[in-house]
N, C-alpha and C positions, 0 to 999 in steps of 0.2 A: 877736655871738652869733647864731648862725641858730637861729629859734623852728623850728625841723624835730625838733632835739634834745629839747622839751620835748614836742613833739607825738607821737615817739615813746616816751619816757618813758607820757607816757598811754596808749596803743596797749598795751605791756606790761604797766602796770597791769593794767587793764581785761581783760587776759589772765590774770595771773594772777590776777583776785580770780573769773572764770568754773572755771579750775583750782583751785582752792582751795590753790594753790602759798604756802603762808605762807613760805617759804623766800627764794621769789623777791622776795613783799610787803617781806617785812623789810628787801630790799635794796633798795629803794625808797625807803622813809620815815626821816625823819632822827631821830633819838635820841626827843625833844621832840614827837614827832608830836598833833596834837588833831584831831578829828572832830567836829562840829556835826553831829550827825544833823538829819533833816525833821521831827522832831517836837521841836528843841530840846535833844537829849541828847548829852551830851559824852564820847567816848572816845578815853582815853590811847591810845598805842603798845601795849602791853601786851592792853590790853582789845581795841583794834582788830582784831589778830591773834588772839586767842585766842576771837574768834567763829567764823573760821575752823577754826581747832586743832579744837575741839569741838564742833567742824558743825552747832551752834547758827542759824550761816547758810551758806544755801547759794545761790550764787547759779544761775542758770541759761544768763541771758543781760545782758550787759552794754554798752550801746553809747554810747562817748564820743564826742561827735561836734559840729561847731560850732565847733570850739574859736578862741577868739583868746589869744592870747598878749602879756605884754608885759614885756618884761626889763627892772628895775630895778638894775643893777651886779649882785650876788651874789645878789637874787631875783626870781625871775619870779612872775606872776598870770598863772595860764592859769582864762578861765572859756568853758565850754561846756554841753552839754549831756549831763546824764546820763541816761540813759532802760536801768531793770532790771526783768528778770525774777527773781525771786528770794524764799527764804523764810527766815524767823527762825523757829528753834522751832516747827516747821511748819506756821505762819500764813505767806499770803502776804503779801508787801512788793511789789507791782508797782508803778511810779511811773516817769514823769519828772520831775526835777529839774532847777531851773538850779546847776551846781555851781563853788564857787568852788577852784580848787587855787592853794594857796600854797607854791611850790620856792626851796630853798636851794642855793647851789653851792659845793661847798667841794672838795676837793682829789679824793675820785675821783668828780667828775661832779655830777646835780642828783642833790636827792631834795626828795620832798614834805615838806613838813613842816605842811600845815593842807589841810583840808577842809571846804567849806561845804555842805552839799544846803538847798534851796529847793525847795520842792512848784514847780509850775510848774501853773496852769489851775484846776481843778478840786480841791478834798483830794485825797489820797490815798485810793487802796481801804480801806486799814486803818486808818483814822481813823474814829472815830466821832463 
């Protein structure tokens, strides 16, 4: 398995969640999808996407970057670096993060199906 495959997987991510393409999102993430937000908050598939849908968040700029990869048979752990520009509900969310993605491979291709963010340094701007 060439980890190239997973690293572009992220590359498109990270593309489309700056487009706010939930179309493309959806074809990313696997059924089962879970989010660990930075402040400990967990969203479904459903919820995931649908912050996008009703541009609740918006992102601006998004750069994955650092990445290592490491393929376990049918799943991989790509953990790198997230680092956004972006808002929720028109508060901003700036931050980097150390983020953990957890990919399933099943018959057409990977998809994500877990994400971790970790504050990385300092809190975050929006934490109080």
């Amino acid at each position: 398995m060439d980890p190239a495959e997973i690293t572009e997987l992220g590359k498109r991510w990270a593309a489309a969640e700056v487009a706010g393409d939930t179309d493309a999102l959806g074809g990313m993430i696997a059924d089962g999808f879970r989010l660990v937000g930075p402040l400990g908050f967990v969203l479904d598939r459903g919820q995931w996407l649908g912050r996008c849908q009703s541009g609740a968040l918006a992102t601006q700029r998004l750069d994955w970057r650092d990445v290592e990869v490491r393929v376990h048979g049918d799943t991989a752990i790509a953990i790198g670096v997230h680092d956004q520009e972006a808002t929720h509900q028109g508060n901003r969310v700036d931050g980097t993060f150390r983020a953990t993605h957890v990919l399933v491979r099943g018959g057409d291709g990977w998809r994500i199906a877990g994400m971790h963010l970790s504050p990385m340094g300092a809190p975050p701007a929006f934490a109080r």
